[in-house]
C-alpha positions as CSV (number, residue, x, y, z in Angstrom):
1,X,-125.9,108.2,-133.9
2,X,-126.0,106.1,-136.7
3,X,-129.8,105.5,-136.6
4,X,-130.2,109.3,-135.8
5,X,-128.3,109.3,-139.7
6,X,-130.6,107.1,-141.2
7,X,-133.9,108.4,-139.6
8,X,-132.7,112.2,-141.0
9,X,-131.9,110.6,-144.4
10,X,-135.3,108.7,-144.6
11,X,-137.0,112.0,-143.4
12,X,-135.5,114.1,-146.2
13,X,-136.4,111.4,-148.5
14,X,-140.1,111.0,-147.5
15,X,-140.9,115.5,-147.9
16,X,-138.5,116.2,-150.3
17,X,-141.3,114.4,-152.7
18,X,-144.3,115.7,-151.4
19,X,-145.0,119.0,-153.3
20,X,-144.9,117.0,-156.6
21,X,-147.0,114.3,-155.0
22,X,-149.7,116.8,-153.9
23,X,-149.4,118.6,-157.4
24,X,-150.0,115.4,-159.4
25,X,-153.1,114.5,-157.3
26,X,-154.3,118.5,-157.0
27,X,-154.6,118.3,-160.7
28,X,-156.0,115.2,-161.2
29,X,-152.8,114.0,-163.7
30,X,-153.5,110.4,-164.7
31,X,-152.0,110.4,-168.3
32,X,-151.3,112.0,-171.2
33,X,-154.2,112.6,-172.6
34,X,-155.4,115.0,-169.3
35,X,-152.8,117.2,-170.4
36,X,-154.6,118.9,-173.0
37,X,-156.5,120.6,-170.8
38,X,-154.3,122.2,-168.9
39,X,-154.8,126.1,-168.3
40,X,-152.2,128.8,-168.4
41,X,-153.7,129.7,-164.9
42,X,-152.8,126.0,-163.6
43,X,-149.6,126.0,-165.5
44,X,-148.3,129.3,-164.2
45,X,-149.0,127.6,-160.2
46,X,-147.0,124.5,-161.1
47,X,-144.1,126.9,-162.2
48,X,-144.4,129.2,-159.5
49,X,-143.5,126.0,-157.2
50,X,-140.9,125.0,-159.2
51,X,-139.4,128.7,-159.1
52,X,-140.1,129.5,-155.7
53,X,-139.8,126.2,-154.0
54,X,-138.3,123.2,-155.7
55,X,-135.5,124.2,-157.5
56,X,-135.1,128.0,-157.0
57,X,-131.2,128.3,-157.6
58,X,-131.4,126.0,-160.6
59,X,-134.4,128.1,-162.7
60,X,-132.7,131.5,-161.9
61,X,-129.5,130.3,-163.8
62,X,-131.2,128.5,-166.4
63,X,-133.4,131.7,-167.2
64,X,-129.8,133.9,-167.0
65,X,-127.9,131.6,-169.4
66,X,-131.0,131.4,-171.8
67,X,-130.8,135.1,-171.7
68,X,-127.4,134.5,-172.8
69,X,-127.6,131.8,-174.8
70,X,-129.3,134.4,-177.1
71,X,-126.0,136.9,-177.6
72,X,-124.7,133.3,-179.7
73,X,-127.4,134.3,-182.5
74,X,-125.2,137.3,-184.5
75,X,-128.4,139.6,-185.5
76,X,-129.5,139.3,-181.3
77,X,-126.1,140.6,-180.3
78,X,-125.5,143.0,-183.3
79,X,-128.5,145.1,-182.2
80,X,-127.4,144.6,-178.6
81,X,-124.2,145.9,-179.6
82,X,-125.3,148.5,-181.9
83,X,-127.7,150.2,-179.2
84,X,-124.7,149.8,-176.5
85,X,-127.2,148.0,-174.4
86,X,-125.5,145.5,-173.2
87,X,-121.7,146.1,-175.3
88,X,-121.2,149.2,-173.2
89,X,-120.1,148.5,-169.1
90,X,-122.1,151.5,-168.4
91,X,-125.2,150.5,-169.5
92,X,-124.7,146.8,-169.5
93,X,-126.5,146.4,-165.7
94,X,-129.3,148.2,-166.1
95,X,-130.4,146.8,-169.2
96,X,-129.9,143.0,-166.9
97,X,-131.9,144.2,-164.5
98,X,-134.8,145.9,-166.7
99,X,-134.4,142.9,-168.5
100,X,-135.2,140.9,-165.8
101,X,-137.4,142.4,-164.0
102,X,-140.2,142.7,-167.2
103,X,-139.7,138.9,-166.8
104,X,-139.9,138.3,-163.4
105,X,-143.1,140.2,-163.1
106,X,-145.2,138.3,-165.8
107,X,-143.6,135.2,-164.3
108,X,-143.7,135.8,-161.2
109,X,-148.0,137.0,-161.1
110,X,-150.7,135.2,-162.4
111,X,-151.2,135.3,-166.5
112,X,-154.6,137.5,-165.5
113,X,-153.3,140.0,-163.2
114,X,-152.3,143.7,-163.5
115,X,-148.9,143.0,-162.9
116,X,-148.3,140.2,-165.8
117,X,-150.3,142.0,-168.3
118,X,-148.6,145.1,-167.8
119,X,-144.8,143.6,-167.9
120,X,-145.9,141.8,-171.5
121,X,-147.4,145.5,-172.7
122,X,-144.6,147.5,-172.1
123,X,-141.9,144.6,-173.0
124,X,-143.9,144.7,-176.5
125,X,-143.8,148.0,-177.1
126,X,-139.8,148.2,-176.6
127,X,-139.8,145.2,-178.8
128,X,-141.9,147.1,-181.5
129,X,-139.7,149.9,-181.9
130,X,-136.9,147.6,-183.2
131,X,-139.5,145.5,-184.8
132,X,-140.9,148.1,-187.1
133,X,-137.4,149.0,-187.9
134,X,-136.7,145.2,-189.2
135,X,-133.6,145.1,-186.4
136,X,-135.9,141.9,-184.4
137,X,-136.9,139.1,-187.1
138,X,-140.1,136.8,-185.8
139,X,-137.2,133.9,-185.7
140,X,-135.2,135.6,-183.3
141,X,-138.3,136.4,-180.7
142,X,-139.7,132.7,-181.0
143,X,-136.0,131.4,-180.7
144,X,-136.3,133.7,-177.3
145,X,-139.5,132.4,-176.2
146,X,-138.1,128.7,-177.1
147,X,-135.4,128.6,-174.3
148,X,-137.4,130.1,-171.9
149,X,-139.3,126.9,-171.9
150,X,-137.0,124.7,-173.1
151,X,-133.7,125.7,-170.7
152,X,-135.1,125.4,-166.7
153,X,-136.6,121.6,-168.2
154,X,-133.4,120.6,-169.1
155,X,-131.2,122.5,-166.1
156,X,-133.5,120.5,-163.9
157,X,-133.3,117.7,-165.2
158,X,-129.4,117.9,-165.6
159,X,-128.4,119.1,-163.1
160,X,-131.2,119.0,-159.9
161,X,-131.8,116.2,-157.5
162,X,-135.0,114.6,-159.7
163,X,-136.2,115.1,-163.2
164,X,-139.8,116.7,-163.9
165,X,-142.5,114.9,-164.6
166,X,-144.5,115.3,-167.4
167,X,-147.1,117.5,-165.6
168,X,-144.4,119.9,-164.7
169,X,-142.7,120.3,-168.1
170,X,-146.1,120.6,-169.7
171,X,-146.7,123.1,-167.3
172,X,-143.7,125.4,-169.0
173,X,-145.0,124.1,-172.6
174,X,-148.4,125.6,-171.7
175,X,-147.4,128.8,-169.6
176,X,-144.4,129.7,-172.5
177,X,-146.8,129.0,-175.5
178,X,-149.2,131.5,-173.9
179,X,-146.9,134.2,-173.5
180,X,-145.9,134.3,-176.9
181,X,-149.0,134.1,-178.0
182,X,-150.0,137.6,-175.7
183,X,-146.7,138.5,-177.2
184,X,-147.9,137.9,-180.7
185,X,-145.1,135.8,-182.0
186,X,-145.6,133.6,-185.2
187,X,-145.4,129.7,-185.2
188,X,-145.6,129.5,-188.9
189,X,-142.4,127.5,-188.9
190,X,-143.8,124.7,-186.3
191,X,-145.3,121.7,-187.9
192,X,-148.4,122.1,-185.7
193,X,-149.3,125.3,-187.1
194,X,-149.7,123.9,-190.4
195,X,-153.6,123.2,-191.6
196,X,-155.1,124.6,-188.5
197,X,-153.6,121.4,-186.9
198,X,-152.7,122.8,-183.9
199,X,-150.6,121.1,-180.5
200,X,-152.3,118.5,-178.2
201,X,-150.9,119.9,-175.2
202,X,-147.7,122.0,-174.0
203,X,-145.6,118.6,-174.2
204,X,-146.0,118.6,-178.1
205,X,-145.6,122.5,-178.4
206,X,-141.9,122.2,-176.3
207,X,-141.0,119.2,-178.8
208,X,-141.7,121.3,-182.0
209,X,-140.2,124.2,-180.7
210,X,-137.0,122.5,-179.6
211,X,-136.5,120.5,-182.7
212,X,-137.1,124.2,-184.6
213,X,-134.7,125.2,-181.9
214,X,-131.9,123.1,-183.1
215,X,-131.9,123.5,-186.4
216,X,-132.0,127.5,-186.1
217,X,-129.1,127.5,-184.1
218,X,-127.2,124.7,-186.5
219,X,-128.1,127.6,-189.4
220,X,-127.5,131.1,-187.2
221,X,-125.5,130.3,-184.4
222,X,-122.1,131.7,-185.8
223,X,-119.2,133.2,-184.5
224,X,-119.5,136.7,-184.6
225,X,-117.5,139.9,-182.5
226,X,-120.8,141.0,-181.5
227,X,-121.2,137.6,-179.6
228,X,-118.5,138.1,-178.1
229,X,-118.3,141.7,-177.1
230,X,-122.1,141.3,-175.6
231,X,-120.8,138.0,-173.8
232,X,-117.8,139.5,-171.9
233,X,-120.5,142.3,-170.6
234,X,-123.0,140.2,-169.7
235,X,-120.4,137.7,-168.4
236,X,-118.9,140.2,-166.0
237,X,-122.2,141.0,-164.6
238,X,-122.8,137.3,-164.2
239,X,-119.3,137.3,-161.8
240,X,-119.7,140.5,-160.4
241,X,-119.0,139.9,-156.9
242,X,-116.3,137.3,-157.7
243,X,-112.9,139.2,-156.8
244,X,-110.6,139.9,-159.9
245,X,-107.8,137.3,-158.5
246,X,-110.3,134.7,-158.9
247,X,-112.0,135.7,-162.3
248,X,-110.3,134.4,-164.8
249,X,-111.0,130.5,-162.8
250,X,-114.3,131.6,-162.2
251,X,-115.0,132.3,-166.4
252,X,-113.5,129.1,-166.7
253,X,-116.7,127.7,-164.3
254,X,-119.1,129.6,-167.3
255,X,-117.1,128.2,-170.4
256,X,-117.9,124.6,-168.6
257,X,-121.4,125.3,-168.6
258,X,-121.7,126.2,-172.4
259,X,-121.9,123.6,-174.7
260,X,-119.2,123.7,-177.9
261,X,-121.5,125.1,-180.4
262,X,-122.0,128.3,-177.9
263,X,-118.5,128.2,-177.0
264,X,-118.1,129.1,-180.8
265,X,-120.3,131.5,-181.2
266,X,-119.2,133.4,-178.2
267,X,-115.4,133.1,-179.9
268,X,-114.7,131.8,-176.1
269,X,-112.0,128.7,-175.5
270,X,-112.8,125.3,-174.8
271,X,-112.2,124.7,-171.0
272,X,-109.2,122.8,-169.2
273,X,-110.6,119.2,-169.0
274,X,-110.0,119.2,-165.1
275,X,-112.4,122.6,-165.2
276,X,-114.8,120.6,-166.4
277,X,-114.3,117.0,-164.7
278,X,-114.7,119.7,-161.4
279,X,-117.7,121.6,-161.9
280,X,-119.8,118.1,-163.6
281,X,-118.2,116.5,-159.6
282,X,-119.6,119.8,-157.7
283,X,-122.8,119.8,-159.2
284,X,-123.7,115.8,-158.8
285,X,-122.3,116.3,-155.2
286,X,-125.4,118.7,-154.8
287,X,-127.6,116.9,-156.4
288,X,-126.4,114.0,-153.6
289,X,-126.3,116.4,-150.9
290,X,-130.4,118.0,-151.6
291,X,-131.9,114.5,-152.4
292,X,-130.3,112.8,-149.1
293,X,-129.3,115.7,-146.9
294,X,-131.4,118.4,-147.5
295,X,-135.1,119.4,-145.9
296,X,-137.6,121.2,-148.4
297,X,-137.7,124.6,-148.2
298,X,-140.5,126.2,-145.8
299,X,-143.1,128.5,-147.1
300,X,-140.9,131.3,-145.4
301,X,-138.1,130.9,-147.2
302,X,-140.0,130.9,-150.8
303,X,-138.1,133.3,-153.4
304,X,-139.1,137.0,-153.8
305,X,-137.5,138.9,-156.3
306,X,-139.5,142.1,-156.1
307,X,-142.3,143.5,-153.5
308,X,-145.4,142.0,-153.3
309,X,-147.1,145.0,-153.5
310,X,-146.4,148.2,-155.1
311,X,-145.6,151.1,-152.3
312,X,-148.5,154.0,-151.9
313,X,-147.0,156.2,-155.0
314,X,-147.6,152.7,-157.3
315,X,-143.9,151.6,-157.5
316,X,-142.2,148.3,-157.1
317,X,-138.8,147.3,-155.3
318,X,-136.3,144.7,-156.5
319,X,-135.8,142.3,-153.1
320,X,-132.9,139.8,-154.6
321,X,-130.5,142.1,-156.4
322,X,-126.6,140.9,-157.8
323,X,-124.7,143.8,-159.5
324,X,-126.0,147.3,-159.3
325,X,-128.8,147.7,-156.5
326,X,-131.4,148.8,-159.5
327,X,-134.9,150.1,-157.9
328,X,-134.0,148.2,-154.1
329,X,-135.1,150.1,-151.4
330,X,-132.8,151.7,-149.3
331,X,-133.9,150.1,-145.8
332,X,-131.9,150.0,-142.6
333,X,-131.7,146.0,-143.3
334,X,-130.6,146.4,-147.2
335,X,-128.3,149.4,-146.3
336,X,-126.1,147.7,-143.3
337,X,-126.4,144.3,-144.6
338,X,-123.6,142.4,-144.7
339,X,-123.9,142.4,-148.4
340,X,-123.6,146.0,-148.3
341,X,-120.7,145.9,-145.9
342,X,-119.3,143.7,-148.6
343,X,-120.2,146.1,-151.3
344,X,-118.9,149.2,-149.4
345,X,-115.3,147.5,-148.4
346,X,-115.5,146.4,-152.5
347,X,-115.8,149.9,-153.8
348,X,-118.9,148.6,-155.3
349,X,-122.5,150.5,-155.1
350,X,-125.4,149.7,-152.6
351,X,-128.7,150.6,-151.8
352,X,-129.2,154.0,-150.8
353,X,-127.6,156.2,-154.4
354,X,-130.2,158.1,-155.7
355,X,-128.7,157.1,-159.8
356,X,-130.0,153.8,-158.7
357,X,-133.4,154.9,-158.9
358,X,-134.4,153.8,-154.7
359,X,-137.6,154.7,-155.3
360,X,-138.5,151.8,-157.2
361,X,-139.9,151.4,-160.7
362,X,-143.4,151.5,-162.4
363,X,-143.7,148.8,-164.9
364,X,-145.0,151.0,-167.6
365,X,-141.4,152.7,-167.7
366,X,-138.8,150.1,-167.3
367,X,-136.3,150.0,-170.6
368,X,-134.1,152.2,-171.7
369,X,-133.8,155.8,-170.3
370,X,-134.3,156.8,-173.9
371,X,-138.0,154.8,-173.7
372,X,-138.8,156.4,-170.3
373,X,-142.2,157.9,-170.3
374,X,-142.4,157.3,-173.9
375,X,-145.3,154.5,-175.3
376,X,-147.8,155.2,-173.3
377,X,-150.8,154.8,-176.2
378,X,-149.1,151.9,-177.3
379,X,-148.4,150.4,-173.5
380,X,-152.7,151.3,-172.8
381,X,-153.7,149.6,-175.9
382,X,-152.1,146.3,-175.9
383,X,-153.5,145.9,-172.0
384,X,-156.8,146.9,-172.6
385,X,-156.4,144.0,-175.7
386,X,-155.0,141.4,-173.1
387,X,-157.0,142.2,-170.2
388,X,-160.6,141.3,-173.0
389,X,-158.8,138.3,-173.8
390,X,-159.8,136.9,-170.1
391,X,-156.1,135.1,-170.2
392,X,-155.7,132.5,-167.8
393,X,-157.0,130.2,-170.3
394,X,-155.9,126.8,-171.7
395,X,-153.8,128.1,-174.8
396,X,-154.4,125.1,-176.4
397,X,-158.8,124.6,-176.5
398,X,-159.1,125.1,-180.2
399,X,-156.0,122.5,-180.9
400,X,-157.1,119.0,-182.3
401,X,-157.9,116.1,-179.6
C-alpha cells in the first residue's frame, strides 16, 4: 500500500509540471531578453492555460476581488453608488454578471476575434458615457486595468501550489498592457512612457504599473460610506449561496483575505486572529493537497464560462453562473440540477424565469438596461478601429531593446 502511496505521489508530481514545461519549450523562453517579443496572441494562450487549466479556482477569485478591490478607491464607488449599480440589492447582480461577462469574453477569445473585440467596443462605450461626463478619471481606469494584471500573479503565487514563471507573468504584463491600450487608457504617469522610452517587455510594464499602483492607493484609498455601501452589495453576492446562519463567519473568511489598507477603506473590522490563523492553514493545506495529491486537470474538465458559440439567433449563454442565473439557458440539465434543486428548496431563482433574460445576451447590449440598444454608432466604430489594427500583435515592437 505504501509503495502504491508513493508511486501516486511521484505521479502527481511528474504531470502536475508538464503544461509549464511544454509552454517554456513551445515558446522557445531561454531568458529575459526573449521576452520582448512576445505577442498579445502568445500571451493571451499562456493565460488561457493558466485560467482554464492550471489554476482555474485561484484566477476566478483573484479577478472577483480585483473587481472589488476597486470599490476601496472613493470616486469608483461614489459613481457605483450614485447610479445604484451596484449600492442597490436589486440591481447589484446584474451589473456582476454584465460586468463579468464583458470580461470574460475578451479574456476568454483570442485578442483578434469577433468576440474580444466586440466585449472591449461596447465595454468602452458604457465607459464613455461616464467619461465624457468627468465621473471616470484616466487614474481610476488604469488603476482597473493595473489589478487585473497585477492580482491572479500574486493570488498564484500566494496562495497556489507553484509560483509563475517569468514567461507566465509576462504573459499577463503583455496581454493587460494590450487591452488597455484597445481601451485607450493613458500611461503618462509610468516612467516608461516618458521620452518615447517605452517598456522592454510585459515584466517591466507590471513593475511600473504596480509601483504606480501603490502609491495611488497610499493617496486615494480612503475610507469612504460609498466603499462601504458598494462592498456589503457586492459582498453578499460574493456569499450568496452561503446560508444566513453561517454568514456572518463566512464575511469573516472575506475580511481575512483583504489586506488592512482595504479593510479601511471598506470601513470593515479587522478579523479575529484565529479567522485568520484558519483560512492562511486551509489554504497551504490545498496548496499541499494539489502539488502531492492531486492529478492535472483533463482537457474535459477545462473551465467554460459562457457557450462556445453563439446559438442560431447570434446570442450567447452564461455556463458557470453563482447568484442570479443571468442569460443561462434553461436546459433540462441546468433546470433539475442539483444546483437548482438547491436553489428551488432556497427560495432563490434558477434557470428557466423569463426576467433572467434565458435567451442569452448579444455582446453589443450587455450593461445597463438603460444602455440597452443604445451606442450602436459608437459600438460599430470602435470595432471597425480595432479590427484595422490587426491586434494580436506584440504591444511592445516600437519599445526600446
Amino acid at each position: 500500500m505504501l509503495t502504491i502511496i508513493l508511486a501516486y505521489v511521484l505521479l502527481c508530481s511528474l504531470l502536475r509540471h508538464r503544461r509549464v514545461r511544454q509552454a517554456l519549450s513551445k515558446y522557445g523562453y531561454v531568458n529575459r531578453d526573449h521576452l520582448k517579443h512576445m505577442t498579445a496572441q502568445q500571451a493571451f494562450e499562456i493565460q488561457q492555460t493558466i485560467f482554464q487549466y492550471e489554476f482555474p479556482f485561484t484566477t476566478e477569485k483573484a479577478l472577483q476581488f480585483a473587481l472589488f478591490r476597486t470599490y476601496g478607491i472613493p470616486t469608483i464607488s461614489s459613481l457605483l453608488t450614485k447610479t445604484a449599480q451596484l449600492s442597490d440589492k436589486s440591481n447589484a447582480p446584474k451589473r456582476y454578471v454584465d460586468t463579468t461577462v464583458l470580461i470574460q469574453e475578451f479574456v476568454g477569445h483570442a485578442p483578434d476575434s469577433e468576440r474580444a473585440i466586440a466585449a472591449i467596443s461596447r465595454m468602452n462605450y458604457i465607459h464613455s458615457m461616464y467619461q465624457r461626463a468627468g465621473k471616470i478619471s484616466n487614474d481610476d481606469m488604469l488603476y482597473t486595468l493595473a489589478l487585473f494584471g497585477l492580482e491572479p500573479v500574486r493570488w498564484i503565487n500566494t496562495y497556489e501550489w507553484r509560483q509563475l514563471t517569468d514567461l507566465e507573468t509576462c504573459a499577463f504584463g503583455t496581454f493587460w498592457k494590450d487591452v488597455g491600450d484597445a481601451m485607450e487608457i493613458d500611461y503618462g504617469v509610468l516612467p516608461g512612457s516618458k521620452g518615447g522610452r517605452g517598456w522592454k517587455d510585459g515584466l517591466e510594464w507590471l513593475e511600473e504599473v504596480d509601483v504606480w499602483r501603490k502609491g495611488y492607493e497610499e493617496r486615494c484609498m480612503v475610507p469612504d460610506e460609498a466603499n462601504r455601501r458598494t462592498a456589503d452589495e457586492t459582498t453578499a453576492i460574493l456569499l450568496w449561496d452561503v446560508p444566513e446562519s453561517l454568514r456572518g463567519a463566512a464575511k469573516w473568511f472575506i475580511c481575512a483575505l483583504m489586506d488592512e489598507r482595504l479593510r479601511r477603506a471598506m470601513m470593515y473590522p479587522d478579523p479575529p486572529r484565529a479567522v485568520s490563523v484558519s483560512v492562511n492553514a486551509v489554504l497551504q493545506l490545498r496548496k499541499l493537497v494539489l502539488r502531492f495529491l492531486a492529478l492535472p486537470r483533463p482537457h474535459f474538465m477545462r473551465i467554460q464560462n459562457m457557450s462556445e458559440e453563439p446559438d442560431k439567433n447570434g446570442r450567447i449563454h452564461v455556463k458557470v453562473w453563482d447568484s442570479e442565473p443571468w442569460y443561462v439557458e434553461p436546459t433540462f440539465v441546468e433546470r433539475w440540477s442539483p444546483k437548482s434543486w438547491v436553489k428551488w428548496l432556497a427560495g432563490k431563482p434558477y434557470p428557466g424565469d423569463k426576467k433572467f433574460k434565458p435567451e442569452g445576451y448579444r455582446i453589443q447590449d450587455v450593461g445597463p438596461k438603460s444602455m440597452e440598444g443604445k451606442g450602436m454608432d459608437d459600438f460599430s466604430r470602435t470595432r471597425e478601429k480595432l479590427l484595422a489594427q490587426g491586434r494580436g500583435g506584440c504591444p511592445f515592437a516600437f519599445a526600446r531593446s
